[in-house]
KESEMAR-313657 format. One record per residue (C-alpha): residue in one letter; x, y, z. Coordinates in steps of 0.001 Angstrom, whole numbers. Layout:
% KESEMAR-313657
{res = a; x = X; y = Y; z = Z}
...
% end
This chain:
% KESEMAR-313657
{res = x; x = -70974; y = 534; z = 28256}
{res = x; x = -71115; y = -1003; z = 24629}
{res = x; x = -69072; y = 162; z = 21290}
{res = x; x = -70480; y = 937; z = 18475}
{res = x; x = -70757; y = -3174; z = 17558}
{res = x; x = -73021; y = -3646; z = 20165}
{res = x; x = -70050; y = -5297; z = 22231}
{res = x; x = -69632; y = -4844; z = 26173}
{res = x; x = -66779; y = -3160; z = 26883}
{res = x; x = -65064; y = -2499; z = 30252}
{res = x; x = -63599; y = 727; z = 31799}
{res = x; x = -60586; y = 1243; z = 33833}
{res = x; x = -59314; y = 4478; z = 35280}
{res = x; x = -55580; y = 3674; z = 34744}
{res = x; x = -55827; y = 960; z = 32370}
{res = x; x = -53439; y = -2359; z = 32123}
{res = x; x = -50851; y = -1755; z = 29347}
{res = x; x = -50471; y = -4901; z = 27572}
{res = x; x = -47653; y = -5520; z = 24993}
{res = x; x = -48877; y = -8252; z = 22453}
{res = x; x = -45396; y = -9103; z = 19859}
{res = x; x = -47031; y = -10492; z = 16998}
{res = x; x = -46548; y = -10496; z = 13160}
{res = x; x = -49973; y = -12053; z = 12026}
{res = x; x = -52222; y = -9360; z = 11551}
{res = x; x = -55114; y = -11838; z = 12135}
{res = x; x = -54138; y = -13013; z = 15703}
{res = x; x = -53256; y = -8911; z = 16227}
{res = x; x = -56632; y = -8312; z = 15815}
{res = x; x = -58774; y = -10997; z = 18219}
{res = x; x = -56248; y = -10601; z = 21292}
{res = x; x = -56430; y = -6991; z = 20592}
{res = x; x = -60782; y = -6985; z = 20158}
{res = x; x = -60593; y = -9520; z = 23442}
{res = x; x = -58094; y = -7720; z = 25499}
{res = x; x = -59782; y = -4018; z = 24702}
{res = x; x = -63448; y = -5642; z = 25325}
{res = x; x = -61656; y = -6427; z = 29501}
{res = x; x = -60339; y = -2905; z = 29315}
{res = x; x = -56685; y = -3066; z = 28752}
{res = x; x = -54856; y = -857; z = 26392}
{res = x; x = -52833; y = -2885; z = 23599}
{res = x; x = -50162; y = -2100; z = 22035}
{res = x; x = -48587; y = -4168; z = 19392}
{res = x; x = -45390; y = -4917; z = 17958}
{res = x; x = -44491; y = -6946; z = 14743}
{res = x; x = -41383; y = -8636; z = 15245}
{res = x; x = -38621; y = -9309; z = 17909}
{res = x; x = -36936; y = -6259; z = 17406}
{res = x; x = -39793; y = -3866; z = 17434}
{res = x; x = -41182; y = -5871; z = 20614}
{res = x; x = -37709; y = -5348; z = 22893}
{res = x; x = -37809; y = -1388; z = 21584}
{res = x; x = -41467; y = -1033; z = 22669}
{res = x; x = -41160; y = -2968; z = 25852}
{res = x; x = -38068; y = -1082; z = 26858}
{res = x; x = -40212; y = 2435; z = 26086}
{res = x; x = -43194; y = 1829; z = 26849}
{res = x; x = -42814; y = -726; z = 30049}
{res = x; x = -46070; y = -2734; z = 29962}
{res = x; x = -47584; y = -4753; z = 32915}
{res = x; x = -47661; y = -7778; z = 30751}
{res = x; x = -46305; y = -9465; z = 27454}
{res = x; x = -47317; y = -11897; z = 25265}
{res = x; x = -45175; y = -13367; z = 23115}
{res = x; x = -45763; y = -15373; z = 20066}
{res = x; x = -42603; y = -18032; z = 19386}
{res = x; x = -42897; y = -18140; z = 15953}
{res = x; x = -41868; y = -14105; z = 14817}
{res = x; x = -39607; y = -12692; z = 12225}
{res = x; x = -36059; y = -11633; z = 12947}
{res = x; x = -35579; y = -12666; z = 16574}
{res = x; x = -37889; y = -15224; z = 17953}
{res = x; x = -39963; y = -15703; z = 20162}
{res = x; x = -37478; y = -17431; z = 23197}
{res = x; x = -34642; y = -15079; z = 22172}
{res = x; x = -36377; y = -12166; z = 22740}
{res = x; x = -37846; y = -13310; z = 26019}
{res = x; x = -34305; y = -13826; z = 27233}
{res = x; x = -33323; y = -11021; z = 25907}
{res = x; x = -36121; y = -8914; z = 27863}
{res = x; x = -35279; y = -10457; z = 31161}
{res = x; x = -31633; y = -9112; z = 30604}
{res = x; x = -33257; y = -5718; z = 31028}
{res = x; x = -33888; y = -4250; z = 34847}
{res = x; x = -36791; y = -2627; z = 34208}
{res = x; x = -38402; y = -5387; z = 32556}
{res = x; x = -37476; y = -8342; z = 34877}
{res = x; x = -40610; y = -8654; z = 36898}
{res = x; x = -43384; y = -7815; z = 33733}
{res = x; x = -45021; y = -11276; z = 33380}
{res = x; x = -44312; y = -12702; z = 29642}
{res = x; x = -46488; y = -15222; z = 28277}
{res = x; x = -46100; y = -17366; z = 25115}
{res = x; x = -49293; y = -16848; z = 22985}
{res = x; x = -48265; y = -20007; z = 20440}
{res = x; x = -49306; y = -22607; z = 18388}
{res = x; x = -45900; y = -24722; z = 18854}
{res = x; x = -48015; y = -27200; z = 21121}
{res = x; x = -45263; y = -30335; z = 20688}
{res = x; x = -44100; y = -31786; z = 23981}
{res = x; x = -41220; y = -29994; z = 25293}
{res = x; x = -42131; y = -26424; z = 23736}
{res = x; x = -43865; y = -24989; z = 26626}
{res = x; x = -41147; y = -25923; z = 28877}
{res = x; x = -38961; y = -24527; z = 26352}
{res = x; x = -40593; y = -20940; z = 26515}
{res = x; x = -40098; y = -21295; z = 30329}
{res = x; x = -36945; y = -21860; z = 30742}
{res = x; x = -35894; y = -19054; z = 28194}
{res = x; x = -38062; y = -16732; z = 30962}
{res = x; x = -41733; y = -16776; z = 30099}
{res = x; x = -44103; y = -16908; z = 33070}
{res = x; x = -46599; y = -18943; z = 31693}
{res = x; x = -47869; y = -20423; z = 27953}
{res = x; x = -51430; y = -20085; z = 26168}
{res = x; x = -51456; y = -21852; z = 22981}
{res = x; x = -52978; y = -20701; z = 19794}
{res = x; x = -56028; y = -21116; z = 18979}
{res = x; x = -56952; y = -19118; z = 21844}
{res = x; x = -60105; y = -19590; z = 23815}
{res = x; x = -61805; y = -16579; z = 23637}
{res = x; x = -63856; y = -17292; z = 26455}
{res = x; x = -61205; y = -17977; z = 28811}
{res = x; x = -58460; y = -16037; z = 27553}
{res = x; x = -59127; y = -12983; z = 29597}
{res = x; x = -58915; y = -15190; z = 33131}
{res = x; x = -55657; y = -16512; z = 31808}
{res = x; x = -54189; y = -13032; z = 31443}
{res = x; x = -55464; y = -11380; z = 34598}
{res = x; x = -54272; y = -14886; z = 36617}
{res = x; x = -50785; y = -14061; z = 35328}
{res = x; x = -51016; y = -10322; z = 36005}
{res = x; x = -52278; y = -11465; z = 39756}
{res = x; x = -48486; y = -13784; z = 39910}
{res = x; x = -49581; y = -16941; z = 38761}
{res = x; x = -46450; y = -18647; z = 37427}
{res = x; x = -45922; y = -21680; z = 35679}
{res = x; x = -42678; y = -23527; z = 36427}
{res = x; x = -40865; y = -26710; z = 35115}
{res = x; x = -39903; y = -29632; z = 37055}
{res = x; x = -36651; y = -28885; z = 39119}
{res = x; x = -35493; y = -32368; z = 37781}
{res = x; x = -35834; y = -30962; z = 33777}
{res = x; x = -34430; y = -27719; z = 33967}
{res = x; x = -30742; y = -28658; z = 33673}
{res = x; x = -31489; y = -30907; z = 30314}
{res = x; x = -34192; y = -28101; z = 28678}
{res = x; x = -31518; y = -25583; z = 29800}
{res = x; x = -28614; y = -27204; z = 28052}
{res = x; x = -30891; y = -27691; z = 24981}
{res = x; x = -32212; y = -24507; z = 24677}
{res = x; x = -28352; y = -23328; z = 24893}
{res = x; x = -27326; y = -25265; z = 22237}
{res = x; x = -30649; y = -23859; z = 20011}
{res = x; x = -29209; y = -20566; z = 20862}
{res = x; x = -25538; y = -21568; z = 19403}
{res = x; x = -26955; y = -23337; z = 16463}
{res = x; x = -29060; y = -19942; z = 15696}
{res = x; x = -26265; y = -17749; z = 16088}
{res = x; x = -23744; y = -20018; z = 13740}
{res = x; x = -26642; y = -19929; z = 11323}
{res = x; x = -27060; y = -15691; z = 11221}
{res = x; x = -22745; y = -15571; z = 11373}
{res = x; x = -22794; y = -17906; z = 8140}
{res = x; x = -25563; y = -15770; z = 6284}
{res = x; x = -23979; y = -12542; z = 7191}
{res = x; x = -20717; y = -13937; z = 6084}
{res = x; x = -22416; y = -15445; z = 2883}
{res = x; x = -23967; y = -11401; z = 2370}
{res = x; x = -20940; y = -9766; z = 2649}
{res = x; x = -19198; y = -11967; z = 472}
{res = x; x = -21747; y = -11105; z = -2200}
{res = x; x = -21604; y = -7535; z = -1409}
{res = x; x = -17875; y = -7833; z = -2042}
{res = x; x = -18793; y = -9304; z = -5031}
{res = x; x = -20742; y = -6441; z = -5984}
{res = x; x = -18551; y = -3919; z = -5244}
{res = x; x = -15273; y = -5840; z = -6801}
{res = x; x = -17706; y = -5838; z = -10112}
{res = x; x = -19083; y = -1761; z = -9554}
{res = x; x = -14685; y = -646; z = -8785}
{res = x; x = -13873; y = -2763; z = -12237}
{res = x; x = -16782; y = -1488; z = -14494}
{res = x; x = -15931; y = 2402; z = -13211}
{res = x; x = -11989; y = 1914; z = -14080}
{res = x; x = -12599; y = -73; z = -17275}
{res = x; x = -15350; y = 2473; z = -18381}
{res = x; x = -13141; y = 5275; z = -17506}
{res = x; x = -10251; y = 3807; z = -19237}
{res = x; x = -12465; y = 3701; z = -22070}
{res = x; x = -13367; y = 7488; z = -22086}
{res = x; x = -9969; y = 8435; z = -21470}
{res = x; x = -8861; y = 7207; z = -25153}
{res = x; x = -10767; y = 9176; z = -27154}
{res = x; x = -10642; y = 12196; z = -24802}
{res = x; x = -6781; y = 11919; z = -24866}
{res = x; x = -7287; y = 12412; z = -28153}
{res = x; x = -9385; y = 15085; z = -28287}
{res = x; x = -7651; y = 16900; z = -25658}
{res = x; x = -4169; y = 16514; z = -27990}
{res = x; x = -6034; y = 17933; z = -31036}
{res = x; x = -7346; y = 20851; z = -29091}
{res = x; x = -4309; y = 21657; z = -27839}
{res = x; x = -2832; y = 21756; z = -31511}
{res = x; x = -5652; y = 23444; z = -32562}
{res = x; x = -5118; y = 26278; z = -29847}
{res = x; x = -1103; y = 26559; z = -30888}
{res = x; x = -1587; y = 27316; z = -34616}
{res = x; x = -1332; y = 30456; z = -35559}
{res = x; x = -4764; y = 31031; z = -37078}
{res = x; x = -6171; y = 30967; z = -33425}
{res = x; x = -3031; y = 32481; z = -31160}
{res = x; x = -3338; y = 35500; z = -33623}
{res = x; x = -6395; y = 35641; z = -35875}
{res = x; x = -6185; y = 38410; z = -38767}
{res = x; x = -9682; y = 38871; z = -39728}
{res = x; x = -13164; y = 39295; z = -37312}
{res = x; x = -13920; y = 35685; z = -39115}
{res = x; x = -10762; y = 34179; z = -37168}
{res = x; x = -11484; y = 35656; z = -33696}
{res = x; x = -14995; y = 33201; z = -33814}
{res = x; x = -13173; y = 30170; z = -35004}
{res = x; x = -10344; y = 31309; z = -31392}
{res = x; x = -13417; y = 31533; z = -29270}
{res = x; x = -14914; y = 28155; z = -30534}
{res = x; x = -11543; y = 26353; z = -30391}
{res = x; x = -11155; y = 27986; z = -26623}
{res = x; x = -14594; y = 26884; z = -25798}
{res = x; x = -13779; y = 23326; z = -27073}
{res = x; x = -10709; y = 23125; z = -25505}
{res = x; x = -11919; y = 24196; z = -21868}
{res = x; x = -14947; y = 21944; z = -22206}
{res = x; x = -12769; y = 18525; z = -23210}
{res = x; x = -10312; y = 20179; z = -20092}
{res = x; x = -12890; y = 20340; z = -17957}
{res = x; x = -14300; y = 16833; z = -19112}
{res = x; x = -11090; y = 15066; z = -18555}
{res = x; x = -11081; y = 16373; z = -15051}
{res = x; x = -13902; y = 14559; z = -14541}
{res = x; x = -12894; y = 11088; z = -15808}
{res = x; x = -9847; y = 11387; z = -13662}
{res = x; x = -11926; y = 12397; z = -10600}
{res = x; x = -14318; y = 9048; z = -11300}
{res = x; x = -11056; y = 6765; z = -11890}
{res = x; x = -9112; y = 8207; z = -8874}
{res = x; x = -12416; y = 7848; z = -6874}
{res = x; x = -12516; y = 4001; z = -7784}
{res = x; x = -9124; y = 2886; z = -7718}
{res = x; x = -9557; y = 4834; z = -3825}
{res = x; x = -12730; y = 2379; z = -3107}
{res = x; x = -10704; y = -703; z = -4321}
{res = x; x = -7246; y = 318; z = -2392}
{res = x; x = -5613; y = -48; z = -5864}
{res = x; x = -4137; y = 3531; z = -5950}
{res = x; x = -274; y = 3517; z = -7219}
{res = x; x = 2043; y = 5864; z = -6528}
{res = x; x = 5056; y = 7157; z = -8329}
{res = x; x = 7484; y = 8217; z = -5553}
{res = x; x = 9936; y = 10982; z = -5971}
{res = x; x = 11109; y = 13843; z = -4300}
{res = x; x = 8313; y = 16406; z = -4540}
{res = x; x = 8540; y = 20292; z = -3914}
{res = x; x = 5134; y = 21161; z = -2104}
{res = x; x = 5961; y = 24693; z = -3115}
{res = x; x = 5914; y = 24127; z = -6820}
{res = x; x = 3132; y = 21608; z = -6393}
{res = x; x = 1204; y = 24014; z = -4978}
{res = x; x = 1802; y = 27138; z = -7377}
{res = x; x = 1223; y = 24497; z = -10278}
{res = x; x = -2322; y = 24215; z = -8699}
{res = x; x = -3408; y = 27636; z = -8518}
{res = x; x = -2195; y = 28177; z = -11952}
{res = x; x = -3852; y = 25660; z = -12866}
{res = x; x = -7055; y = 26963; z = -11421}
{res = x; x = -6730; y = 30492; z = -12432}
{res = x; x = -9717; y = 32253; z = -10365}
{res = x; x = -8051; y = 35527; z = -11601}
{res = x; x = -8633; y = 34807; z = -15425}
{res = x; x = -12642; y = 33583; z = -14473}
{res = x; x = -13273; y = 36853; z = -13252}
{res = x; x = -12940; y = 36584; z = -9307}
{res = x; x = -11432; y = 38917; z = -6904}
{res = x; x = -9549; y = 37095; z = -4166}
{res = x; x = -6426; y = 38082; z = -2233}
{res = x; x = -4771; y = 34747; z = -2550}
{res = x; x = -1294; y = 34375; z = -418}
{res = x; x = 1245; y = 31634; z = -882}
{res = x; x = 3113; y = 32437; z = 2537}
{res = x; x = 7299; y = 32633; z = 2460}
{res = x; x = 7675; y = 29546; z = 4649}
{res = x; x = 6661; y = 27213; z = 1758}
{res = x; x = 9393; y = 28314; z = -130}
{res = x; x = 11898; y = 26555; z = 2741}
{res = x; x = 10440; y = 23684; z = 3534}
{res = x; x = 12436; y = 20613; z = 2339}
{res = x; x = 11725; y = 18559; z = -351}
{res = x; x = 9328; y = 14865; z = 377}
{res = x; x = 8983; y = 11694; z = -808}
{res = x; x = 6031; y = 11961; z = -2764}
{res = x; x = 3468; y = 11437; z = -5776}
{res = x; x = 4146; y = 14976; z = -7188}
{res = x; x = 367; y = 14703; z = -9564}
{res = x; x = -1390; y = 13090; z = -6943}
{res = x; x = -33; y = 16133; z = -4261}
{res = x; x = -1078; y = 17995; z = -7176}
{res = x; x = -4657; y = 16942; z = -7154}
{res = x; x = -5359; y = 17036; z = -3384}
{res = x; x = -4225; y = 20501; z = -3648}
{res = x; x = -5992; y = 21725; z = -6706}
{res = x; x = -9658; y = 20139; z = -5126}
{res = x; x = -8239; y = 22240; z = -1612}
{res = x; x = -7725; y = 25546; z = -3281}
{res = x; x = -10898; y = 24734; z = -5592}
{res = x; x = -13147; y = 24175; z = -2401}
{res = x; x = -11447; y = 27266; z = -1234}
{res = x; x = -12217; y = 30101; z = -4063}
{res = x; x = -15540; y = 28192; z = -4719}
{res = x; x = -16538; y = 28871; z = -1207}
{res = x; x = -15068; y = 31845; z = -206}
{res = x; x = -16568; y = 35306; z = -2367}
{res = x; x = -15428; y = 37875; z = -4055}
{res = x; x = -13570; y = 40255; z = -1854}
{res = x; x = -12253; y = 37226; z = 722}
{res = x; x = -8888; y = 35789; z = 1371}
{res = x; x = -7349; y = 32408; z = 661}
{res = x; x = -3746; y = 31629; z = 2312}
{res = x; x = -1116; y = 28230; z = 2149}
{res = x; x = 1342; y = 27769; z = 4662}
{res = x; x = 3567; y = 25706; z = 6589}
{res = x; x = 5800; y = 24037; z = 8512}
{res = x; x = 7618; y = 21202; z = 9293}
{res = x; x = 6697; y = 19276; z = 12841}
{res = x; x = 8559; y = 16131; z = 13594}
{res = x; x = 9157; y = 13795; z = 10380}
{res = x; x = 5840; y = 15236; z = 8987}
{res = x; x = 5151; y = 18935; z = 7214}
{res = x; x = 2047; y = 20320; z = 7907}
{res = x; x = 222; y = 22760; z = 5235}
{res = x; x = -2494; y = 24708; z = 6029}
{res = x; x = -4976; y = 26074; z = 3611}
{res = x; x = -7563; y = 28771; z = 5330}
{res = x; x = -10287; y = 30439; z = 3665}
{res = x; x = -12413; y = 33746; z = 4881}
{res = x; x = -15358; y = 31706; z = 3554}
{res = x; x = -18507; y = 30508; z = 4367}
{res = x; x = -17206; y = 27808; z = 6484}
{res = x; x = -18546; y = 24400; z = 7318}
{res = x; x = -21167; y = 23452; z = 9308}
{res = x; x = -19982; y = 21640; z = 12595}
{res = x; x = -22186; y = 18745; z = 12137}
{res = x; x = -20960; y = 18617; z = 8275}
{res = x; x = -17058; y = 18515; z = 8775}
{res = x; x = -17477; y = 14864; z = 9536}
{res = x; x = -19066; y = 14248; z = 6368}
{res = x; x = -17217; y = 15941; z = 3921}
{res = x; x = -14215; y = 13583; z = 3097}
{res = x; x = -16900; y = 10939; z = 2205}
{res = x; x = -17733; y = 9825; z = -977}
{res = x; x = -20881; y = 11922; z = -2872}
{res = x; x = -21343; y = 14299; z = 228}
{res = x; x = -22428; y = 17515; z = -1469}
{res = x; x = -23413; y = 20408; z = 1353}
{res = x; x = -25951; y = 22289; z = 362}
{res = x; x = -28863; y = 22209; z = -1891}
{res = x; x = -28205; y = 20782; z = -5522}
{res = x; x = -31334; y = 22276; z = -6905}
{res = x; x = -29006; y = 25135; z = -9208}
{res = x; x = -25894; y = 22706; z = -8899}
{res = x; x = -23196; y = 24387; z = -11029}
{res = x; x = -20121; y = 22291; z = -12199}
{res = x; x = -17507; y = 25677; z = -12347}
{res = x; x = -14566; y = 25130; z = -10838}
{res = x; x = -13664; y = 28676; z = -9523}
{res = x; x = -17540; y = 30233; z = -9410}
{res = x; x = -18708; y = 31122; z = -5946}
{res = x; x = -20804; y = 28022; z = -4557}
{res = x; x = -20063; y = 26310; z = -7671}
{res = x; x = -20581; y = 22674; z = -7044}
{res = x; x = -18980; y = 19309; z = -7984}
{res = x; x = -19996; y = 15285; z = -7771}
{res = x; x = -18899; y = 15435; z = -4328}
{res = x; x = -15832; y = 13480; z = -4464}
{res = x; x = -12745; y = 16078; z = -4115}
{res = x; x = -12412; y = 15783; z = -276}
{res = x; x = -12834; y = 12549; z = -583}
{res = x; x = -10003; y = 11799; z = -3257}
{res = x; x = -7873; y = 14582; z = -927}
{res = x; x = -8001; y = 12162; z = 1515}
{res = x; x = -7792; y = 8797; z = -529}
{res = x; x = -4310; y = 10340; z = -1714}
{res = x; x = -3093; y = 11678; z = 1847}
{res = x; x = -3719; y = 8380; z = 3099}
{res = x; x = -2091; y = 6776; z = 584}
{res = x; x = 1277; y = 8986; z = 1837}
{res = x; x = 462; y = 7662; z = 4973}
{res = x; x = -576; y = 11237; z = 5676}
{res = x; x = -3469; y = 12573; z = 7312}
{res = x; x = -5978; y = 15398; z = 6416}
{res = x; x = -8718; y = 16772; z = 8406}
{res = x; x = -10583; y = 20418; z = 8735}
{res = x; x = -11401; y = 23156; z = 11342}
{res = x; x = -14438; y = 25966; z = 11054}
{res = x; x = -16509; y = 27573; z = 13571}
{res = x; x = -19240; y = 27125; z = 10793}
{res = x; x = -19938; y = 31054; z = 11342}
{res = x; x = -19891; y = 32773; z = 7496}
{res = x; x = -16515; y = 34596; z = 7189}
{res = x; x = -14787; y = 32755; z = 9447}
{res = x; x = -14193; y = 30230; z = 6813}
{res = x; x = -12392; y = 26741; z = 7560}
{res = x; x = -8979; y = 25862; z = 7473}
{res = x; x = -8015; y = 22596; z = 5857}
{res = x; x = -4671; y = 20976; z = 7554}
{res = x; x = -2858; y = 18487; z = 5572}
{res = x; x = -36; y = 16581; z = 7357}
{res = x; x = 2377; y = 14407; z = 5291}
{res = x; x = 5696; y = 12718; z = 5764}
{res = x; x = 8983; y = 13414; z = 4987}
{res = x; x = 9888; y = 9953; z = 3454}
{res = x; x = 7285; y = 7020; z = 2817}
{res = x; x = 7791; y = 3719; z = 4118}
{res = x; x = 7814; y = 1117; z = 1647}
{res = x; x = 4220; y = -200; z = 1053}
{res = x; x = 2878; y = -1924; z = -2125}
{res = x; x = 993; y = 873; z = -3021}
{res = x; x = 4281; y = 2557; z = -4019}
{res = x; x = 6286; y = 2175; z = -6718}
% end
């Protein structure tokens, strides 16, 4: 029959699958035209990589391989094809322009069968290809092989040392980068914690003086409000810049911590004070359990413990509504005390849980994002957990979390810490 060009074309039942690994679209396009014209079905592949993915899937009856491709080339993936089982009898042919002396028998001794070089001959190209799919095989001279062998190893070597050195030469640049991103977020949230310091002092006056604590006239109860409204917005603002700086010094493993001997008890209760659901209007049966109150005191960071347990509880009313229950306990196991907070919440999605204590990971959509602290499904930037477990680690600690992901089963968050820190340069 002919195509619509007017062109003979042949017809097989079951049709020769042909891989062609190429990255010039022109060359694609005549082997294709020629090869389709004979009846085969061609599929294509732009570099290396894409050609040992597609050969391993799709198992062709033949491959031809152009030398000169991105990524991998040309010999390497041949080798690297002949490593595979399924793959170790396909005929692979080197479709190249590389026409120097020594370059075919290069291409066979990595593992082609044969070599057609570029241009090809359109006329003969299709015997060529069906000789090799009937086992013709090109060979070299037993009395070469050992010196193109040894040379093609050392080609291999010197292409190795070369992608080791440029991967070493990018990741010393991306160290680079992220050295620069670590100093700009510390330095610019040094900067925003001066004149929120500030701020934050001046509210805090402003909320002590008497015109505010007790107003006499209607006038005085707007001017409380506004000051109460400024004072929880700089609050909440300052949370933040601490949340950004602790998140950086985390990422550059400059974290310091001021060891003494910390009451988890009171570090805890300072937390939940400190978070105040009740006053925000939600109704939560929150329990602080007994056994808290006799576990012994640990060598500790007694604002960082307060942080990891203030974004803990947070995650915990935030996610858990009106209605639910919220408990802290624990116990000591070994030279460690483990506290568990647990939730009635929504819980966490299995595949989540191993995503949460990274940096940014937000659950959910952000579409309505709300910033609240204690709201239900308020949200956040995404990087409590992750501090939680920049500080626990610091301790030498570890914290990790368990939910069935069912909705009111909730999750229970188990942070393990020891007793007394060994000495570390992270601790002062």
């Amino acid at each position: 029959m002919t195509n619509d060009k007017g062109q003979r074309t042949k017809i097989m039942a079951n049709p020769t699958k042909i891989l062609y690994v190429e990255d010039d679209p022109g060359s694609q396009t005549l082997v294709s035209r020629v090869l389709m014209a004979e009846g085969y079905q061609v599929l294509l592949a732009d570099s290396g990589l894409e050609g040992i993915h597609k050969a391993s899937a799709e198992r062709p009856d033949m491959i031809l391989m152009d030398i000169n491709i991105s990524d991998l080339d040309g010999y390497e993936v041949t080798t690297k094809l002949r490593s595979l089982k399924s793959l170790k009898d396909v005929p692979i042919v080197a479709v190249t322009a590389n026409v120097l002396k020594g370059d075919k028998e290069r291409a066979l001794i990595a593992g082609c069968t044969g070599y057609i070089s570029k241009p090809i001959d359109v006329d003969a190209f299709p015997d060529q290809v069906k000789s090799f799919l009937q086992g013709y095989q090109e060979t070299v001279p037993p009395e070469e092989q050992i010196d193109y062998l040894t040379e093609y190893n050392r080609q291999i070597v010197e292409h190795l040392e070369d992608k080791v050195r440029k991967l070493k030469e990018a990741n010393q640049t991306l160290q680079k980068l992220e050295k620069m991103k670590s100093d700009f977020i510390i330095l610019s949230a040094h900067e925003l914690r001066t004149p929120l310091t500030m701020a934050y002092g001046y509210a805090r006056i402003l909320m002590t003086t008497e015109v505010v604590k007790n107003p006499p006239l209607s006038d005085d109860e707007m001017v409380k409000h506004l000051a109460e409204k400024i004072f929880s917005s700089i609050n909440r603002l300052n949370e933040v810049v601490n949340d950004i700086l602790n998140i950086a010094l985390i990422q550059a493993d400059e974290m310091v911590l001021d060891i003494g001997f910390v009451s988890l008890e009171k570090v805890i209760n300072s937390a939940l004070i400190e978070l105040d659901p009740f006053e925000h209007g939600r109704d939560l049966n929150i329990n602080i359990y007994p056994p808290l109150s006799g576990l012994p005191d640990i060598e500790a960071d007694e604002n960082r413990l307060r942080q990891v347990f203030w974004n803990l509880l947070s995650n915990a009313v935030k996610y858990t509504p009106d209605g639910g229950s919220i408990s802290v306990d624990g116990e000591v196991i070994d030279d460690y005390i483990l506290i568990r907070v647990s939730d009635t919440g929504i819980g966490i999605k299995k595949e989540e849980q191993e995503n949460i204590f990274s940096s940014f990971y937000i659950s959910g959509d952000t579409t309505h994002h709300s910033s609240h602290k204690v709201k239900f499904m308020g949200g956040g930037m995404g990087i409590g957990l992750n501090i939680v477990k920049g500080i626990v680690n610091a301790h030498q600690g570890s914290v990790y979390v368990k939910s069935s992901g069912i909705p009111g089963e909730g999750a229970v968050f188990y942070v393990s810490l020891p007793l007394k820190q060994k000495t570390e340069n992270n601790v002062q």
